[in-house]
N, C-alpha and C positions, 0 to 999 in steps of 0.2 A: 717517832719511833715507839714510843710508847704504846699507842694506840696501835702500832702493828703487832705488838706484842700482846694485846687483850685479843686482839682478832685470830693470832695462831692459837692461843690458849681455847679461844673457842671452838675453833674446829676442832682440836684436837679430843676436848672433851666430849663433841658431839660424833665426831668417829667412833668416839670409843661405846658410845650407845648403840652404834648400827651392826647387824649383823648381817647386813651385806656383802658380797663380794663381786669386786668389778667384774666386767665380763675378759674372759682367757684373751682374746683380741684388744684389749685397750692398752693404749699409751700413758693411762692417768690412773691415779689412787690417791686417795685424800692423803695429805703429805705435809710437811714441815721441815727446813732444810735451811743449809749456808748457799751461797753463791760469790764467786770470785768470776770477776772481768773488767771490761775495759771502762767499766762507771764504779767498780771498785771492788770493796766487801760489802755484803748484805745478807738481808735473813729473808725467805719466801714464801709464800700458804700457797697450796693447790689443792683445787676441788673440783669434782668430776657432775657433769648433769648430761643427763641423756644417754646416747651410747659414744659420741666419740664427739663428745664436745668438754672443757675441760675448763676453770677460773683461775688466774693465776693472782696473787698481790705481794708486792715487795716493796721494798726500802735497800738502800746503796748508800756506803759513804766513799769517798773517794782517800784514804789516808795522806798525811802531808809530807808528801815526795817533793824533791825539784829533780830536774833533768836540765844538765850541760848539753848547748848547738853550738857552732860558731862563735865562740867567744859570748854569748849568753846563759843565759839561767834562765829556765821557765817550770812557772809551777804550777798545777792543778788545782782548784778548786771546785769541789765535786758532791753534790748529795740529793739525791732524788727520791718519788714514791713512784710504784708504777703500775697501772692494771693492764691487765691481757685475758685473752679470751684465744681459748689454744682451738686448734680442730685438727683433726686424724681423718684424712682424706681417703683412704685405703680402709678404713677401720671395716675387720669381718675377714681379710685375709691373711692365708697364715704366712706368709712370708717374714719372715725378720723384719727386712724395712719398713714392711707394711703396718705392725706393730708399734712401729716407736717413731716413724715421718712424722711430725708436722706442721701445720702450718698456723702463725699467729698475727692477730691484731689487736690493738690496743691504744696505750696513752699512758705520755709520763708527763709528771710534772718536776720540773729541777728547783731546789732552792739554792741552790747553787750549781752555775756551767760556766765556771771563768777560771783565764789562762792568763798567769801575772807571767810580766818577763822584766829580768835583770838585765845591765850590762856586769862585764867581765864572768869569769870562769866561776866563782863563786860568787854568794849572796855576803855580807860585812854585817853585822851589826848595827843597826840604823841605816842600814844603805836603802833610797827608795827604791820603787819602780820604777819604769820606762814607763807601762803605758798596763793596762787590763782589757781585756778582749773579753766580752759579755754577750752570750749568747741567747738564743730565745728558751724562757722557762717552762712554756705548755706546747711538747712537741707529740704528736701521734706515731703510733708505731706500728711497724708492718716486717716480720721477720719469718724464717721457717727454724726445724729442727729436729733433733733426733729427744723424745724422751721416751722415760722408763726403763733404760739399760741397767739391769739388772747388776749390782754389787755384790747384794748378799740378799738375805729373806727381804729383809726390811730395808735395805739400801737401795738406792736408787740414783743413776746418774743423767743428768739432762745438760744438754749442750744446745745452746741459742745463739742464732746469728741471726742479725738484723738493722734496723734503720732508725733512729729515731727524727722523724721529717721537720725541718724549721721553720717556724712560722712566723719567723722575722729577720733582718740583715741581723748581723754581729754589730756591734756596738764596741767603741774604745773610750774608756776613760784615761785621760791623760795626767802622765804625772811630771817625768823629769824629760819626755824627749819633745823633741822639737816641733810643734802643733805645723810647720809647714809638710813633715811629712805624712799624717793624719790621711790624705786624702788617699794617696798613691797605698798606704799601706790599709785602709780598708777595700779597696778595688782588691786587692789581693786576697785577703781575707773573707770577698762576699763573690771569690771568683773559684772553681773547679780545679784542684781537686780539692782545695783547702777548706772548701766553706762544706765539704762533704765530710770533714772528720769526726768533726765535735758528735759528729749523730748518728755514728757506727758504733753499735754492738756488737760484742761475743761475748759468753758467760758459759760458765759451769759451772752446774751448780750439784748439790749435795743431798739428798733431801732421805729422809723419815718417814716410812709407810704404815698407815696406823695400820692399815690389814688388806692382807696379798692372801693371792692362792696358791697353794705351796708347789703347785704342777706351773706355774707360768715363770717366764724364764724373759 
C-alpha cells in the first residue's frame, strides 16, 4: 500500500504542473479517489493518454466481516492490487452515455482471496475452522462502466462492473471437517455458479480531479 501511495502522490504533483485540459468529450481526468465494492475499500490513481484511452491502479482491502448461512459462519479474506486500462468507445459524441460508457481490461493480483467457514451460528473463542477455500491470486480482468459522472467541480463518480477470470481450480485447506467430504465439496466449488463468485466485481468509486473544464458536466 505504500508504494500506491508514492504513485498517487506523484501524479498528483505532476497534475498539478500541467496546464492541460482534457478534452469536453472524455470520460477521464487525472484523478485520486476512494472506492467501495465487492473486493472491499481501497484508494485509486487515474491517468488519461490519448483521446479516450485512460490508466487506472488500485489497492483493496477486504475488512474483517463474518456472515451467518445455515447454521455456519463464513469469513472473507480479501486484499488485492490491480491495473486497468479503460477505453471510451463512443468518445467524440455528445450524448451523455457517450461520455461516461466504458469499456476495461486488465489484471489483479490478490494476496489474499480466501473464504474460512465455521460450524454453528457464531465463531467461540479458539473455535477452529472447518476447512479454507483458496482461490487463484493472478486473475485478468475484463469489465465495462459508466465514469466521470459528475459530483461536483472536482468530484467525480465511477461505477465498475466486471469479471476477474481464474486461472486455477480453488483449493481447500482442511482443518476440523471430515477429509472424506473434500472431494464432493470441491466439485461444487470448481462447478457454476459458484466457481463464478469469487471473480465478480462491482465498485464505486470516489475520486478527485486535479483539473476539469468548468463547461463539462
Amino acid at each position: 500500500m505504500k508504494k500506491l501511495w508514492l504513485l498517487f502522490v506523484f501524479i498528483a504533483i505532476h497534475s498539478g504542473l500541467k496546464a492541460q485540459i482534457w478534452q469536453e468529450y472524455s470520460a477521464f481526468y487525472p484523478s485520486v479517489g476512494v472506492q467501495l465494492g465487492t473486493k472491499g475499500v481501497g484508494i485509486e490513481a487515474s491517468y488519461p493518454f490519448l483521446s479516450a484511452f485512460n490508466l487506472r491502479v488500485g489497492g483493496n482491502f477486504f475488512p474483517p466481516v463474518k456472515a451467518g448461512l445455515n447454521n455456519r459462519v463464513y469469513r472473507v479474506r480479501r486484499s488485492d492490487v490491480s491495473f486497468f486500462a479503460d477505453w471510451q468507445p463512443l468518445y467524440g459524441k455528445a450524448s451523455w452515455f457517450a461520455r461516461k460508457w466504458i469499456v476495461t481490461g486488465g489484471a489483479g493480483y490478490f494476496f489474499q482471496n480466501e473464504v474460512d467457514r465455521y460450524q454453528g451460528t457464531s465463531v467461540q473463542a479458539g473455535q477452529l475452522k472447518d476447512y479454507t477455500v483458496k482461490t487463484s491470486a493472478f486473475r485478468p480482468y475484463v469489465g465495462l462502466g459508466l465514469n466521470g459522472i459528475r459530483v461536483s467541480q472536482r468530484l467525480n463518480l465511477g461505477i465498475h462492473l466486471g469479471y476477474y477470470i481464474p486461472t486455477s481450480s480453488s483449493k481447500i485447506e482442511v482443518h476440523e471437517i471430515d477429509p472424506i467430504e473434500i472431494p464432493d465439496l470441491l466439485e461444487k466449488l470448481n462447478s457454476y455458479p459458484r466457481n463464478a463468485t469469487s471473480g465478480l466485481n462491482v465498485q464505486f468509486g470516489l475520486s478527485y480531479v486535479f483539473w476539469k473544464d468548468q463547461r463539462i458536466r
